[in-house]
N, CA, C and O of each residue as an XYZ file, in Angstrom:
328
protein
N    -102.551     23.939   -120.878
C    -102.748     22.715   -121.573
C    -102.355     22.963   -123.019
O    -102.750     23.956   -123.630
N    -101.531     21.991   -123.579
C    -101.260     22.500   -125.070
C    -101.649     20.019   -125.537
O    -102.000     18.995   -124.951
N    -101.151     20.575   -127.113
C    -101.563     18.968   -127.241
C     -99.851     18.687   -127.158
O     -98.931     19.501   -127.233
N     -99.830     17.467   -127.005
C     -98.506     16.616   -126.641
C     -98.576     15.192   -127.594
O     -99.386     14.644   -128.342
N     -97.572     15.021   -127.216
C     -97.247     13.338   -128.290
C     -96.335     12.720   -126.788
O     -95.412     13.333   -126.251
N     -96.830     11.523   -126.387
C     -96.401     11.452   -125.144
C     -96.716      9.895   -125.241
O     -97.844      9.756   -125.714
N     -96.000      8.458   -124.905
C     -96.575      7.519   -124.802
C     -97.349      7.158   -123.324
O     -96.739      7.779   -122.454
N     -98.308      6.492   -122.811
C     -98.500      5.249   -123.963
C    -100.449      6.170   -124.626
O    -101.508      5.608   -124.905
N    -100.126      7.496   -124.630
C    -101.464      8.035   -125.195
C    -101.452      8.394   -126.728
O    -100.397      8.805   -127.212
N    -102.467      8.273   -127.442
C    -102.664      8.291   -129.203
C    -101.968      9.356   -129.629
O    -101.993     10.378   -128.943
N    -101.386      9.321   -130.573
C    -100.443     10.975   -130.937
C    -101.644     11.833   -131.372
O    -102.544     11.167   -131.885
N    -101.868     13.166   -131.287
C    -102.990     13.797   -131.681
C    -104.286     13.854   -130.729
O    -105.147     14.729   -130.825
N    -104.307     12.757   -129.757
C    -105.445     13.056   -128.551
C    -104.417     12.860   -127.529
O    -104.282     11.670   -127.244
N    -103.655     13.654   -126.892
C    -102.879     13.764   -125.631
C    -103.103     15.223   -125.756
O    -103.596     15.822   -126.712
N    -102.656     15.704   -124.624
C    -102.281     16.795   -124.338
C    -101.469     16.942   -122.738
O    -101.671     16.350   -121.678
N    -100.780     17.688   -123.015
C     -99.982     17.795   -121.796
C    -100.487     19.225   -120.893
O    -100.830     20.260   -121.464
N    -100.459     19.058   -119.328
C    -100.640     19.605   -118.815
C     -99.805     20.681   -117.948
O     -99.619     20.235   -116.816
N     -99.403     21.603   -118.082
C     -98.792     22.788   -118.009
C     -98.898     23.584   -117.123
O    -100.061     23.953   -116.963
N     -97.857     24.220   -116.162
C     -98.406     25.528   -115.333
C     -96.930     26.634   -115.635
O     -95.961     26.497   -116.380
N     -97.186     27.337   -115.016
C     -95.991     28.691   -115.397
C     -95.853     29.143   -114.236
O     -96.630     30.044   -113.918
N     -94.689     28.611   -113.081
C     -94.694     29.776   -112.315
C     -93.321     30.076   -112.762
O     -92.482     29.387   -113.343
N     -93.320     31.800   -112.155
C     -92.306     32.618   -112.283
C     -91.815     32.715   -114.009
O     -90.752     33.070   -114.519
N     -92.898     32.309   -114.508
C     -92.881     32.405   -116.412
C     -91.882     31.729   -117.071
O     -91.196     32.254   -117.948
N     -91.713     30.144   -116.551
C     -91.033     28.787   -116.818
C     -91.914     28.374   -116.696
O     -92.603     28.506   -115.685
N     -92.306     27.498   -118.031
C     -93.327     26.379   -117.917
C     -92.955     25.089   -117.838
O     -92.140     24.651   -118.651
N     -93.447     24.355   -116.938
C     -93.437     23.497   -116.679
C     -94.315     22.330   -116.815
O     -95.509     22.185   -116.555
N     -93.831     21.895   -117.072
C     -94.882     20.010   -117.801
C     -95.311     19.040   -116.515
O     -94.437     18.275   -116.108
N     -96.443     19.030   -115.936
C     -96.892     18.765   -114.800
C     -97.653     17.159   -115.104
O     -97.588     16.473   -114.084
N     -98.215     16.577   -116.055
C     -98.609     16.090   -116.585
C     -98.996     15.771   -118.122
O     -98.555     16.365   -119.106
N    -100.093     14.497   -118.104
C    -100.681     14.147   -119.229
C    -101.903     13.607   -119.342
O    -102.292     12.678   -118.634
N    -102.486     14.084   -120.120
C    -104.137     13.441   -120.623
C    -104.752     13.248   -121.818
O    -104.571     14.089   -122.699
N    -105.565     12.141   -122.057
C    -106.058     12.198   -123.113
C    -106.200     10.559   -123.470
O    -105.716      9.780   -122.648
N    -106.854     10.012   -124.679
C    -106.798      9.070   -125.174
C    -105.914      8.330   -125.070
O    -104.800      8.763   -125.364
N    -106.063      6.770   -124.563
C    -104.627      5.962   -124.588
C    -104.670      4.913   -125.897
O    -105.730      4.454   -126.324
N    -103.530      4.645   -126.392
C    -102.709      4.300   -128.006
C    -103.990      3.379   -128.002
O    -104.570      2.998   -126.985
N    -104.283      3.130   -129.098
C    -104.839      2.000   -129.683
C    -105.029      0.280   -129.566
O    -106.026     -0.431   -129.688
N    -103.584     -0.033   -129.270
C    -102.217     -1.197   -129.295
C    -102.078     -0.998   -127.619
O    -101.559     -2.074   -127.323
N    -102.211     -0.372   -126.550
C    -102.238      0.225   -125.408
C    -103.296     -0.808   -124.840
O    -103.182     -1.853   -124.200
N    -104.464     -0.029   -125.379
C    -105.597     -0.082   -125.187
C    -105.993     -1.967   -125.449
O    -106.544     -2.686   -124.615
N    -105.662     -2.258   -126.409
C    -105.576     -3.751   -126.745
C    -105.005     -4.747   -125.762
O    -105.653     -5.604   -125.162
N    -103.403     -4.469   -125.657
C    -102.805     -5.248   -124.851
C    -103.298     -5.141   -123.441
O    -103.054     -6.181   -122.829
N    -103.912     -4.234   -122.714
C    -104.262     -4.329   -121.593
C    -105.618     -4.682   -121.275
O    -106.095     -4.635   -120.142
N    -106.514     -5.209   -122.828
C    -107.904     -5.306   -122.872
C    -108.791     -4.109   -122.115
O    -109.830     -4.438   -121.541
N    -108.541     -3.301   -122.120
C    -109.453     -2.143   -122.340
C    -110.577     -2.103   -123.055
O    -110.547     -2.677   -124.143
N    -111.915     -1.385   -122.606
C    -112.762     -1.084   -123.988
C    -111.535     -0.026   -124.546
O    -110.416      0.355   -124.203
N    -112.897      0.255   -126.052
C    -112.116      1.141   -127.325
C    -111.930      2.472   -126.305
O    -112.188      2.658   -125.116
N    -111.400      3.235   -127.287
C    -110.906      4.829   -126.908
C    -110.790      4.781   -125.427
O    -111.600      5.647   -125.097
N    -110.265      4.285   -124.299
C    -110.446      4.828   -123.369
C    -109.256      5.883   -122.486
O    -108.080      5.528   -122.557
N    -109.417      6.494   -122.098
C    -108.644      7.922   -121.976
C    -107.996      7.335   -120.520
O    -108.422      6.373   -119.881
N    -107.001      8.081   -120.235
C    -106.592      7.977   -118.616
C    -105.409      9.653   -118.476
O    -105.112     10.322   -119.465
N    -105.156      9.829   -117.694
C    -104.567     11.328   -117.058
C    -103.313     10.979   -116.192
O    -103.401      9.799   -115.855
N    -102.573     11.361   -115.876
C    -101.230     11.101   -114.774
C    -100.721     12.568   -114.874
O    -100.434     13.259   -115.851
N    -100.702     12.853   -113.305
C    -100.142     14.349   -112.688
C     -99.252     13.805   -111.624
O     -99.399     12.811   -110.913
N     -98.175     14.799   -111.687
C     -97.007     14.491   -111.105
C     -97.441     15.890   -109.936
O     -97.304     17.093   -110.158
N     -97.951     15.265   -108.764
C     -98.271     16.122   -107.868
C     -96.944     16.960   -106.999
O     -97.132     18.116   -106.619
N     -95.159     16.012   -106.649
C     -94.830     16.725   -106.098
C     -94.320     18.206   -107.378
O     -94.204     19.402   -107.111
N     -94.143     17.592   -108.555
C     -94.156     19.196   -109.258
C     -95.174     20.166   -109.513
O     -94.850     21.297   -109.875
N     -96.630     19.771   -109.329
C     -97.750     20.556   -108.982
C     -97.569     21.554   -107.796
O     -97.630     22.784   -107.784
N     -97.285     20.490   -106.622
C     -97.056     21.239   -105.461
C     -96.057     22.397   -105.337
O     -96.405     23.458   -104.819
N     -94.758     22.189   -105.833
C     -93.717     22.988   -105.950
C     -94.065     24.073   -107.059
O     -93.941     25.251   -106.722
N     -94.328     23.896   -107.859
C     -95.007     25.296   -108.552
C     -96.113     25.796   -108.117
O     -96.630     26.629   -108.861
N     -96.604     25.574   -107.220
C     -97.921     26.492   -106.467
C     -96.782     27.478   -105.029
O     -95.714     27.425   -104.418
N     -98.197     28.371   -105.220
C     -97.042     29.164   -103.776
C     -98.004     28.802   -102.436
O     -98.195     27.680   -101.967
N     -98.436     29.810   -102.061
C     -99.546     29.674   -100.723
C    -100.766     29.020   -101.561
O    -101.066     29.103   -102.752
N    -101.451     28.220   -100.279
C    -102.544     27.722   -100.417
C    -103.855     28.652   -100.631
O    -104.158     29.528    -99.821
N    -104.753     28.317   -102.042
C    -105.686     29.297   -101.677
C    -106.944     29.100   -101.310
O    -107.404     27.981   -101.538
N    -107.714     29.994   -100.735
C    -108.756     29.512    -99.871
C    -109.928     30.034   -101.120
O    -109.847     30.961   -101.926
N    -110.635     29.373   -100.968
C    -111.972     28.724   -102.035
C    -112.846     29.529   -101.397
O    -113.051     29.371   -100.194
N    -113.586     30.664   -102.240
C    -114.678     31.116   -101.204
C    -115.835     30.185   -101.122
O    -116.131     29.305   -101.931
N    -116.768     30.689    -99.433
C    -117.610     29.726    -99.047
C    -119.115     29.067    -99.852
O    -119.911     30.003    -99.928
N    -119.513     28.218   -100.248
C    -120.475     27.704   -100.313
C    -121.629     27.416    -99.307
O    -121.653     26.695    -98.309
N    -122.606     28.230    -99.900
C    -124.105     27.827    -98.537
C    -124.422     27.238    -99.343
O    -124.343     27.391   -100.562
N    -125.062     26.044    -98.366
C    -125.875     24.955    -98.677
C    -126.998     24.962    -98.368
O    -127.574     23.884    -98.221
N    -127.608     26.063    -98.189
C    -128.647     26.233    -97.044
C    -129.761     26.105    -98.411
O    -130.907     25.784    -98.098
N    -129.509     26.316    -99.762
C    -130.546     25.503   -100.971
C    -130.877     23.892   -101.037
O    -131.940     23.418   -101.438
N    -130.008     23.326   -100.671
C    -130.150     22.132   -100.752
C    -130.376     21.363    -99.353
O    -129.500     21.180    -98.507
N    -131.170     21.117    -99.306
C    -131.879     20.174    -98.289
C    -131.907     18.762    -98.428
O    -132.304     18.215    -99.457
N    -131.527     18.197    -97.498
C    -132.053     16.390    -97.325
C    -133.423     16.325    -97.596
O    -134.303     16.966    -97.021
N    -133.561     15.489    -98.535
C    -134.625     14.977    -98.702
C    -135.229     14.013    -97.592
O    -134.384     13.546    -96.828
N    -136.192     13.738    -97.433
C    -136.689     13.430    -96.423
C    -137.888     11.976    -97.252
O    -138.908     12.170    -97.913
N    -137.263     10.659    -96.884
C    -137.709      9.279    -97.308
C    -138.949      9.160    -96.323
O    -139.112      9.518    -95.156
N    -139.885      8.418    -97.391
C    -140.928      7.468    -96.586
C    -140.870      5.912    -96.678
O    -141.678      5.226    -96.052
């Protein structure tokens, strides 16, 4: 993640989202605050932020899928209603 100047997000609250394979970086996305004037014309509340990832270049810079080690749940229990 580095910061970016990117429309339609505020210059100074964007940042662009980044990965490196094979040590080419690549610009995968964007996040952060959207423009001001953005934000207006589409009646938005104030400051509100939004993100866009370009998944098939996510995908293509990943190699094998990786597996997430397991989570027990065996702490958390259903609660049980009266």
């Amino acid at each position: 993640m580095r910061q970016g100047q990117y429309g339609p997000w505020h210059p100074g609250r964007c940042a662009g989202l980044l990965v490196t394979p094979d040590g080419v970086e690549t610009v995968i996305g964007h996040a952060g605050e959207l423009h001001p004037r953005v934000v207006k014309a589409m009646g938005l509340p104030a400051r509100t932020s939004a993100m866009e990832l370009d998944l098939d270049r996510l995908s293509a810079a990943g190699g094998e899928a990786l597996q997430a080690p397991r989570i027990s749940s065996s702490r958390w229990r259903p609660r049980t209603w009266r």
